[in-house]
BATIVO-147473 format. One record per atom (N, C-alpha, C): residue in three letters; y, z, x. Coordinates in steps of 0.1 Angstrom, whole numbers, plus 5000, padded with zeros to 4 digits. Each point is the difference from the previous one (the first is absolute). Example, Ala and Ser with C-alpha at 12.3 -4.5 7.8 and 13.67 -1.06 7.14 Angstrom:
ALA494350785132 ALA501250004991 ALA501250005009 SER501149934996 SER501150005009 SER501150084992 
// end
This chain:
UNK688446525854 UNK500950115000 UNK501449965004 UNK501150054994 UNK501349995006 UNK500450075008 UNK500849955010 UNK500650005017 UNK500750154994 UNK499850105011 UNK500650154996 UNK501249984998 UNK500949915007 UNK501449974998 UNK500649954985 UNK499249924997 UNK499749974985 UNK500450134986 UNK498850125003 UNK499650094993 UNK501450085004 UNK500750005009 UNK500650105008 UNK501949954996 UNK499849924995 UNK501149924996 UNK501449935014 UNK499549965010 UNK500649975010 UNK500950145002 UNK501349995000 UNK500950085007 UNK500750084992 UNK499449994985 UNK499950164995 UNK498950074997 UNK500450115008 UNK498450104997 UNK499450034984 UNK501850054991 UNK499250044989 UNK499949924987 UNK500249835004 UNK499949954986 UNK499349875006 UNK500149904992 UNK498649855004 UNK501249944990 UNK500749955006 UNK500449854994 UNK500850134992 UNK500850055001 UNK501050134987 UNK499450064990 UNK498449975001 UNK499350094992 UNK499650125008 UNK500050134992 UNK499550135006 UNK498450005001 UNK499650065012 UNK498749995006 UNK499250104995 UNK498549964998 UNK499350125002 UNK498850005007 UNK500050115005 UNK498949985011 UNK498750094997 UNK498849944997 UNK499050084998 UNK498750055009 UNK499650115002 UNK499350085007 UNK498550044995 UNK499349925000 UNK498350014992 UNK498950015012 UNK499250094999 UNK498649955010 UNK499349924997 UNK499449955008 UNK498849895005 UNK498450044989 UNK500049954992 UNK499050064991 UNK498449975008 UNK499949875007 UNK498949955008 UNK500649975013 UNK499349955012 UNK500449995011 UNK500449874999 UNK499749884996 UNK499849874994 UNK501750004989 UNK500150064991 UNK500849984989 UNK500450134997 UNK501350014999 UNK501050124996 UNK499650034982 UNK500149894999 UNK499950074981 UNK498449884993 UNK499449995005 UNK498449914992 UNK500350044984 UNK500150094993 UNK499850004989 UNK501149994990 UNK501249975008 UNK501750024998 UNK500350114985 UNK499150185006 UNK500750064999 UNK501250025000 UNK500750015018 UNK500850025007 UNK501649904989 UNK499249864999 UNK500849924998 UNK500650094984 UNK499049994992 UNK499850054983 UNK501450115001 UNK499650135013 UNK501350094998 UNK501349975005 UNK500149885011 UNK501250035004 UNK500949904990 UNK498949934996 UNK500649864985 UNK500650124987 UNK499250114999 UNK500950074995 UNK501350105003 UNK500149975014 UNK500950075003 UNK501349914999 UNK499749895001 UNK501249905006 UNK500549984986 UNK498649984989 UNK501049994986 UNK500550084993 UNK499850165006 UNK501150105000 UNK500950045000 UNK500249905016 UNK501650015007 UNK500449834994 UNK499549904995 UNK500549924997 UNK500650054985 UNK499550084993 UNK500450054982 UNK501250115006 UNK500949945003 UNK501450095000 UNK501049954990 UNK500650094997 UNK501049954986 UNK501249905006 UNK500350115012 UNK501349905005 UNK499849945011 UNK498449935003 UNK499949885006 UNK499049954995 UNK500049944991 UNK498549944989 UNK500049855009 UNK499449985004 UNK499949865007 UNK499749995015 UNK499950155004 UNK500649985014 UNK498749945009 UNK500349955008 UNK499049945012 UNK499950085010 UNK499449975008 UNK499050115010 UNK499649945013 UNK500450025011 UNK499549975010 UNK498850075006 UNK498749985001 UNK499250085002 UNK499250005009 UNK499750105012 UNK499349965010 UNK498250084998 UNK499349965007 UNK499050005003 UNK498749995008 UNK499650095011 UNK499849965015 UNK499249874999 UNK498950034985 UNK499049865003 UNK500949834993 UNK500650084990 UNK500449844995 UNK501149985013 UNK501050055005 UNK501249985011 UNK499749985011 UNK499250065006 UNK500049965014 UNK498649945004 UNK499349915004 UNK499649935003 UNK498150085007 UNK499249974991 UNK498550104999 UNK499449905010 UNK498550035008 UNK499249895003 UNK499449974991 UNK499649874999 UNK499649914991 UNK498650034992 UNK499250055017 UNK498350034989 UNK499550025017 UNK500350175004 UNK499750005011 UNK498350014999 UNK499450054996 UNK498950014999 UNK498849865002 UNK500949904994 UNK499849845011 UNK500549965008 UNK501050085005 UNK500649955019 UNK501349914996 UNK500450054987 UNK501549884992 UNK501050175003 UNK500849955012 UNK501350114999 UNK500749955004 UNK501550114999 UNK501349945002 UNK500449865011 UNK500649894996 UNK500349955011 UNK501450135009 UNK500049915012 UNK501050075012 UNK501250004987 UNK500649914997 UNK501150044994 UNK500250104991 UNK498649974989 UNK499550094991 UNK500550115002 UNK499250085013 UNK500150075011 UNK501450075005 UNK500549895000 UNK501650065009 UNK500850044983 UNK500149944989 UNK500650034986 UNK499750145000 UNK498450074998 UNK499450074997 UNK500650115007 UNK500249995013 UNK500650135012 UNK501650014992 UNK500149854997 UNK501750055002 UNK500250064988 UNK499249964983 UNK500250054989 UNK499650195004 UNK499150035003 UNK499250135007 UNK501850125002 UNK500249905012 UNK501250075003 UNK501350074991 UNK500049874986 UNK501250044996 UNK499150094985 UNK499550055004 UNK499450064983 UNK500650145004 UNK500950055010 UNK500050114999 UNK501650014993 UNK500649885004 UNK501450014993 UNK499649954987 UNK498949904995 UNK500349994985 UNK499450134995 UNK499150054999 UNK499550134993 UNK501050125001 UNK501250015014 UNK500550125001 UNK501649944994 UNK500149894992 UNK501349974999 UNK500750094985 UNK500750034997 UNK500350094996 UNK500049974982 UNK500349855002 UNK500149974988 UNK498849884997 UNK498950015007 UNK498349984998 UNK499550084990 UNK499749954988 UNK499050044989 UNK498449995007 UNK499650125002 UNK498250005010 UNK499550064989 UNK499049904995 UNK498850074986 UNK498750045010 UNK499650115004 UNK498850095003 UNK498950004992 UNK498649955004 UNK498950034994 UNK499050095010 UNK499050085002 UNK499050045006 UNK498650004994 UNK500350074986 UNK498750044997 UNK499249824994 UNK498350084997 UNK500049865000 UNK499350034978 UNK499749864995 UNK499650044990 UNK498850064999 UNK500050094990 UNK498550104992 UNK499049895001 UNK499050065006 UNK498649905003 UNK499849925013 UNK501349985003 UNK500249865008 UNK498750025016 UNK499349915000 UNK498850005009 UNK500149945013 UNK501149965005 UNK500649925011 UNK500050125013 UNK500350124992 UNK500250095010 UNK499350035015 UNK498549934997 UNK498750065006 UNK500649965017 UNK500849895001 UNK500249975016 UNK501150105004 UNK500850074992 UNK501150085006 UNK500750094987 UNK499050095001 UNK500150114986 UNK501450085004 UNK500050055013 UNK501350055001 UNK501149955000 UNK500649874996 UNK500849974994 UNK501050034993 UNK499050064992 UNK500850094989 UNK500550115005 UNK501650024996 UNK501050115006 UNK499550154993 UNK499450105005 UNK499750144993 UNK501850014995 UNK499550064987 UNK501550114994 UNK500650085012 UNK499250035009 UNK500850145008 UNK500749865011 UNK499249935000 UNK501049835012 UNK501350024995 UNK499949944988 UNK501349944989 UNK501250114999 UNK499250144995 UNK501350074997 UNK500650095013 UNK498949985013 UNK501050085012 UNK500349865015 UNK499849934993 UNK500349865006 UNK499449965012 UNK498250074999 UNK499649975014 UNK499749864999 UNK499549915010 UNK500149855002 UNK498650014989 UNK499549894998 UNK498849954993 UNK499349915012 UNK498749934997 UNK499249945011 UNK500549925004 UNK500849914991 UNK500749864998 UNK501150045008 UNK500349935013 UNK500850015009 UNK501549964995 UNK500049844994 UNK500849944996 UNK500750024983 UNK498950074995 UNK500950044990 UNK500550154998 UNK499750075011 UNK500950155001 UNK500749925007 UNK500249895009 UNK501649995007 UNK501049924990 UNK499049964991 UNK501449914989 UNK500550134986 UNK499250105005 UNK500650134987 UNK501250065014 UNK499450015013 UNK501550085005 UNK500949944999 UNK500149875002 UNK500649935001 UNK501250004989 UNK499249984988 UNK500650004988 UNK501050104992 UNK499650105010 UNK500950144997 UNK500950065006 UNK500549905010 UNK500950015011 UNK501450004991 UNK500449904996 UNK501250014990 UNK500249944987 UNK499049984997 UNK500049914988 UNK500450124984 UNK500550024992 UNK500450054991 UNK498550074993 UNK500450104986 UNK498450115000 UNK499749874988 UNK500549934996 UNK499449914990 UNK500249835002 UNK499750025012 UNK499549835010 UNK499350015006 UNK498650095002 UNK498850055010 UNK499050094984 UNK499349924996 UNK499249994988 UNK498550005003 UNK499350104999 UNK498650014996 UNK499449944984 UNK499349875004 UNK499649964988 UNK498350084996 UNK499850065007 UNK498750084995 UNK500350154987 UNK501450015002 UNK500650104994 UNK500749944981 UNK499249875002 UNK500849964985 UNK498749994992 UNK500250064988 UNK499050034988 UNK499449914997 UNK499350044987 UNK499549884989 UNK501249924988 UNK501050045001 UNK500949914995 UNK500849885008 UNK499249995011 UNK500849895014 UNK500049874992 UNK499550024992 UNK499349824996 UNK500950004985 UNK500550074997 UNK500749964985 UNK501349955000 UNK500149894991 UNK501549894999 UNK501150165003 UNK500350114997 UNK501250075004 UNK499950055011 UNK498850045006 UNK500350065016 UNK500649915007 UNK501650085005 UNK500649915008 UNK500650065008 UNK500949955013 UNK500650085013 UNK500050185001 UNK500650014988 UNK500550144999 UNK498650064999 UNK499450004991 UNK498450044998 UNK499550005012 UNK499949895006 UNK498649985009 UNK501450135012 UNK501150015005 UNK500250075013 UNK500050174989 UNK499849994992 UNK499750144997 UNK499050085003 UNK499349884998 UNK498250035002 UNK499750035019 UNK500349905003 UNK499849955017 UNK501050055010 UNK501050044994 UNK501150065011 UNK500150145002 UNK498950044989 UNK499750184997 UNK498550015002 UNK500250105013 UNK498550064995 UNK499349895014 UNK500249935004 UNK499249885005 UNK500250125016 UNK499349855012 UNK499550075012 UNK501849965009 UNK500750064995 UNK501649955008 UNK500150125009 UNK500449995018 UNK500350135009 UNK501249955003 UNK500750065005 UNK501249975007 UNK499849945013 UNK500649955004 UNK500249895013 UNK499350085015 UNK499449935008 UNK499550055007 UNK501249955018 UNK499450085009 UNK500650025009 UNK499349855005 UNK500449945012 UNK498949975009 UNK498750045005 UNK500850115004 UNK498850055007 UNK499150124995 UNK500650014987 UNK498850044988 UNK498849884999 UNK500949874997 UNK499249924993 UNK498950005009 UNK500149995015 UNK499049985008 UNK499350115004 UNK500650124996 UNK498750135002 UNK499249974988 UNK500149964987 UNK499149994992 UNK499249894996 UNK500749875010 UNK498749905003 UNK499150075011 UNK500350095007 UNK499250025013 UNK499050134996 UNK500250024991 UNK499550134992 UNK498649954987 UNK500549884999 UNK499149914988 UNK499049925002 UNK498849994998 UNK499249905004 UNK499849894989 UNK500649865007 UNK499749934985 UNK499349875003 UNK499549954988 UNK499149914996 UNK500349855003 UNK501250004995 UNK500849845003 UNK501050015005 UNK500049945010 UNK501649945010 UNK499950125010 UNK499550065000 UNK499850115012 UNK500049975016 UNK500249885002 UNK500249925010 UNK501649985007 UNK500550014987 UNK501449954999 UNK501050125003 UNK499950125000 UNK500850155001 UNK501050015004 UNK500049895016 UNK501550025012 UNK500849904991 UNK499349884993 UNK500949894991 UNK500850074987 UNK499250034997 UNK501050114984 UNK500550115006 UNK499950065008 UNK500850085008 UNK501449965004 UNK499749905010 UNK501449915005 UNK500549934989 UNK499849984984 UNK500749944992 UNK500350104991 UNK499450085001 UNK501050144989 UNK500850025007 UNK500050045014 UNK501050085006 UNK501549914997 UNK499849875001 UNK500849904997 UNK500250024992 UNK499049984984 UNK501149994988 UNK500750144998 UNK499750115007 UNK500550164995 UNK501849985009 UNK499949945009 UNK500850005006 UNK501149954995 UNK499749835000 UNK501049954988 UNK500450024988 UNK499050054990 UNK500550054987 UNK500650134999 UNK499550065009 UNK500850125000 UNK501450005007 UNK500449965006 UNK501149975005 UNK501549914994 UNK498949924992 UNK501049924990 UNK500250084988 UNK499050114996 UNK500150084990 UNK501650054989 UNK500549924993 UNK501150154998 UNK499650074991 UNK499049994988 UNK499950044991 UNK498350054996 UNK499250134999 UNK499350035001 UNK499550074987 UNK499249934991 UNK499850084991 UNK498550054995 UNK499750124997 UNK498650034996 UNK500250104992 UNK500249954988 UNK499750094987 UNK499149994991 UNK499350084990 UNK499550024992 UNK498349985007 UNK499850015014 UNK498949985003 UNK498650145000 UNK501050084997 UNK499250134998 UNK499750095017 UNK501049965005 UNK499750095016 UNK500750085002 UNK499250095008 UNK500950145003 UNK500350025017 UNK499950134999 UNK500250075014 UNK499549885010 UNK498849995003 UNK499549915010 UNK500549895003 UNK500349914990 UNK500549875002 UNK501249984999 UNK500650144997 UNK501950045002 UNK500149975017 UNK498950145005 UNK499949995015 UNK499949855009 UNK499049944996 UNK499549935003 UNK501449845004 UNK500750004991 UNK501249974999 UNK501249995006 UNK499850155004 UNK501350145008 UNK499449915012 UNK498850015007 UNK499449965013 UNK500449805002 UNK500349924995 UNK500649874998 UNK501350035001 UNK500450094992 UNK501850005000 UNK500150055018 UNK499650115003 UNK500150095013 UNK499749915010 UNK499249905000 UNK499649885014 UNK501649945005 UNK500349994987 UNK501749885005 UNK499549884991 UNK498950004994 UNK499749814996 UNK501049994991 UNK500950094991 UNK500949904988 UNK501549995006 UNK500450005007 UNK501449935000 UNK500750004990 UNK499849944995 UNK501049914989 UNK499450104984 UNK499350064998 UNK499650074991 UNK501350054992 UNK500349974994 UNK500850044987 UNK499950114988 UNK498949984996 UNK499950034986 UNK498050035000 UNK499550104998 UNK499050085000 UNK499650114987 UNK498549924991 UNK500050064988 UNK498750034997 UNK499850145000 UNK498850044994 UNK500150074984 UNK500849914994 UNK500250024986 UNK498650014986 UNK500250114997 UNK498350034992 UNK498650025008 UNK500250075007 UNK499050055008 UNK499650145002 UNK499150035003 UNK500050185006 UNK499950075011 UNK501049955006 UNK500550065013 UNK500650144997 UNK499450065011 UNK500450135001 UNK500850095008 UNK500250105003 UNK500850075014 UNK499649955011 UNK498649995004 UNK499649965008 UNK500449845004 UNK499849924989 UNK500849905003 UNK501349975004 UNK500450114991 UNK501749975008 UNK500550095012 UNK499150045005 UNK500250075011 UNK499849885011 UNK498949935000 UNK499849935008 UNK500949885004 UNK500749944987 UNK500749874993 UNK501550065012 UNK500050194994 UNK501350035010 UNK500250025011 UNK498950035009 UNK499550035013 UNK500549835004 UNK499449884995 UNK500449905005 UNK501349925002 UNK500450044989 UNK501349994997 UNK501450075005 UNK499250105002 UNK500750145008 UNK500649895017 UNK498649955006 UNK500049925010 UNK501149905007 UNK500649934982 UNK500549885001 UNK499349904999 UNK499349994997 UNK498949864995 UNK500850014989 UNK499649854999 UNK500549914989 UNK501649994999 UNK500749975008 UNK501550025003 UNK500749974991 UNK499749924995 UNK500949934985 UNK499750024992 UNK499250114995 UNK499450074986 UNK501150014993 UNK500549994987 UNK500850024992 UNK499650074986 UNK498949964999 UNK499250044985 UNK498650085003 UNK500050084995 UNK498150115003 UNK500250044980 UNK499149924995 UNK499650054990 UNK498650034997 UNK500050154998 UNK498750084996 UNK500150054985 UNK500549944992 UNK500250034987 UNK498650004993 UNK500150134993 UNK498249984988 UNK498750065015 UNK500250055011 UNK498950075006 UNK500450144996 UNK499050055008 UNK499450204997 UNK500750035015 UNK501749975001 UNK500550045012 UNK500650104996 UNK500050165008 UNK500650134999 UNK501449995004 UNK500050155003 UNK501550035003 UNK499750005019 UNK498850025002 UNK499649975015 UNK500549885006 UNK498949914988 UNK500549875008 UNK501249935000 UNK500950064987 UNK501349925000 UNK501450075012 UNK498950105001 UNK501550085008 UNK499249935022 UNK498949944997 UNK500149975011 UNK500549845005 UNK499949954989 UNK500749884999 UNK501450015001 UNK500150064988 UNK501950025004 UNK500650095015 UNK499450045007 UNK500150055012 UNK500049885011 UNK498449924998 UNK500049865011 UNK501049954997 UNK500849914985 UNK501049945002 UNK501350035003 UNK500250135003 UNK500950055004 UNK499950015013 UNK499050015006 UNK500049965013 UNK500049895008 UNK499849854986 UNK500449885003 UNK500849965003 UNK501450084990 UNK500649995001 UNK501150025013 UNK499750075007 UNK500650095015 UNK499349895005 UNK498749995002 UNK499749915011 UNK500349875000 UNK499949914986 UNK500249865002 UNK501549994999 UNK500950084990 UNK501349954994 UNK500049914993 UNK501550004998 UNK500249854991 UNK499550004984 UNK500049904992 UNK499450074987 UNK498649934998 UNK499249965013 UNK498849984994 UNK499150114998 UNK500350085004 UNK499350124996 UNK500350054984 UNK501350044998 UNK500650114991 UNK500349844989 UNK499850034990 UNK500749894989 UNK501349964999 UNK500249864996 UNK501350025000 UNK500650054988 UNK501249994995 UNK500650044988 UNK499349954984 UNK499350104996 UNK499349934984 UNK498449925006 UNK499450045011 UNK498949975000 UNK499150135006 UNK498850014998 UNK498750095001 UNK499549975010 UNK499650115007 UNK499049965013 UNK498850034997 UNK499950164994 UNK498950064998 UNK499750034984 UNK499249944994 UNK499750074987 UNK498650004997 UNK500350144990 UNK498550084999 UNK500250024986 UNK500449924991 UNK499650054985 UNK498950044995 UNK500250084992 UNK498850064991 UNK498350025017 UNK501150125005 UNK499150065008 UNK499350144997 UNK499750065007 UNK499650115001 UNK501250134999 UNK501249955006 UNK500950095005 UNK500850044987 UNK499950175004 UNK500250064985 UNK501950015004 UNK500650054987 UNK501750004996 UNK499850135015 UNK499550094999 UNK500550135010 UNK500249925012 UNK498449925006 UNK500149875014 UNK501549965000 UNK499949934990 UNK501249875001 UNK501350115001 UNK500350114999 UNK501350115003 UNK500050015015 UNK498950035001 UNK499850075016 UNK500349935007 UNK499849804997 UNK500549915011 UNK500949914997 UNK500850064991 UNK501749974997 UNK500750115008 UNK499250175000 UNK501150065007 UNK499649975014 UNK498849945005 UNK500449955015 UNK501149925005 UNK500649904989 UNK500849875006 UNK501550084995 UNK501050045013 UNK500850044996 UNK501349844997 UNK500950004994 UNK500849934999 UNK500649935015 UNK499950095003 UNK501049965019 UNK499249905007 UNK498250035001 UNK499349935004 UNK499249874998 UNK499949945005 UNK499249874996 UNK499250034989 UNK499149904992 UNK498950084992 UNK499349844997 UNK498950044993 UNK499449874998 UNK499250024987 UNK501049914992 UNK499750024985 UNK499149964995 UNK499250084987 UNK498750004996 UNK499749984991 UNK499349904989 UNK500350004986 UNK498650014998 UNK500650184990 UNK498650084996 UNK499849954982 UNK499349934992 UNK500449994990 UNK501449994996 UNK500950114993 UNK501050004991 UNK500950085015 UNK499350055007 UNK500950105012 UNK500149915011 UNK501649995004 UNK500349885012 UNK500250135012 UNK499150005006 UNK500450105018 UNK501049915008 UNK500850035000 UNK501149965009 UNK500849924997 UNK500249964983 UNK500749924998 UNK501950054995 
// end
């Protein structure tokens, strides 16, 4: 196995030698061997020559990590052959940094769970397998270590660099499925939540009884909290579109922004999604606050947002305005803070919260489809 530092590319997190990384997330099919029948291998080989068939990088190379090929397995415990000490000391320190490669922003993480139709490996640890209601409300799975490399994954990384390969068809394997194909398939529809708190992550290890690594809880605890901390903090740019989330994981969001973790937050995009009032109530409640100080951009363009939620947004940033000052709140000249294209909000809405912004006063301009509020 290669030294984690190796896999990890010394002293940059998100590339190996200037190639871009990807980091993959599979369970342990046996206790002995992660993949014995190299299922595992069969899908992620088609995943990689999916993202390798790009028009405008045909050639490209891949840094790829791995827990069993990268960081250093025991040898054949089962005959008393395990890590040497060094082995040992690689293994802790590779352990440690998986939370910055999985949560790095610009980390390509290919996700597998389920296992294949038939497959009879199960009998030592059937629960393994993630239930639908796991995946789509993001409770943990048994597998300790691979719900901490999905939170992980979803901290900041972009809605089409965090890929479920369980979600790609029967056309995975043909000479044209390529990049664009396979994140259509995998970047929609798959088991994606929004970022968790800390101290979420750890109510719902403490809530979960699991099968593997269950030992480990205070360790993935103390290394999320780390990577949430740093990536969120380095954050400027946040984007989750086209994932198909609404109200809840609007909220869910609002509750991240309201902590203080983004600082440096810039630019925030729930573009093609179905967020609702409720969602933007919550998005403005937080916002209302001052979280996210340097927001400049909130695009909700293409959700099921009313004239409720737009007039409560445009009310919090108008309150951002007064409280923070300066123009990180309000746009500057010829740029958009807030847009809600092709929303809910009918021509009568869009009058009613033109005649709120009188000329004299501040205002914070809105670009409704073809109607600019406050421009």
């Amino acid at each position: 196995a290669s030294p984690p530092r190796a896999a990890l590319g010394g002293g940059s997190r998100a590339s190996l030698g200037g190639l871009p990384v990807i980091a993959l997330s599979c369970p342990w099919r046996t206790k002995q061997h992660p993949d014995p029948d190299g299922d595992t291998l069969r899908r992620v080989g088609s995943g990689l020559r999916a993202l390798a068939n790009d028009w405008y990088n045909r050639g490209q190379r891949f840094g790829v990590f791995w827990d069993f090929l990268s960081l250093h397995q025991h040898p054949d415990p089962a005959h008393g052959r395990v890590r040497t000490a060094e082995e040992n000391r690689l293994f802790r320190q590779g352990l440690g940094c998986l939370g910055r490669l999985f949560a790095h922003p610009h980390t390509t993480v290919l996700r597998t769970a389920s296992y294949p139709e038939g497959y009879d490996g199960r009998k030592w640890s059937a629960q393994l397998v993630l239930s639908l209601r796991d995946q789509y409300e993001g409770l943990p799975g048994p597998n300790l270590w691979r719900y901490t490399e999905a939170c992980w994954s979803r901290l900041s990384c972009g809605s089409k660099l965090s890929l479920d390969l369980d979600q790609m068809g029967r056309l995975a394997g043909d000479p044209w499925y390529d990049r664009s194909a396979m994140i259509s398939e995998c970047a929609e529809g798959g088991d994606r939540w929004p970022p968790l708190l800390p101290s979420q992550f750890t109510e719902r290890l403490d809530a979960r009884a699991f099968t593997e690594g269950k030992d480990d809880k205070a360790l993935v605890s103390r290394l999320y909290a780390g990577a949430f901390r740093e990536e969120m903090r380095r954050a400027t740019r946040l984007g989750y579109g086209g994932l198909g989330w609404g109200d809840a994981e609007a909220a869910q969001v609002a509750r991240v922004i309201a902590s203080g973790a983004l600082p440096r937050l810039e630019a925030l995009s729930f573009l093609l999604n179905d967020v609702g009032d409720d969602g933007a109530r919550a998005l403005a409640a937080a916002l209302g606050r001052a979280g996210a100080p340097q927001l400049k951009r909130l695009c909700l363009g293409s959700n099921a947002i009313g004239e409720g939620g737009v007039g409560a947004l445009d009310a919090a940033l108008l309150r951002r305005a007064a409280m923070i000052g300066g123009e990180s709140m309000l746009a500057r000249r010829g740029q958009t803070p807030l847009e809600i294209d092709y929303s809910r909000l009918t021509k009568e809405g869009a009058k009613r919260l033109l005649a709120r912004h009188g000329r004299s006063q501040p205002h914070t301009p809105i670009r409704m489809g073809h109607t600019a509020l406050g421009a």
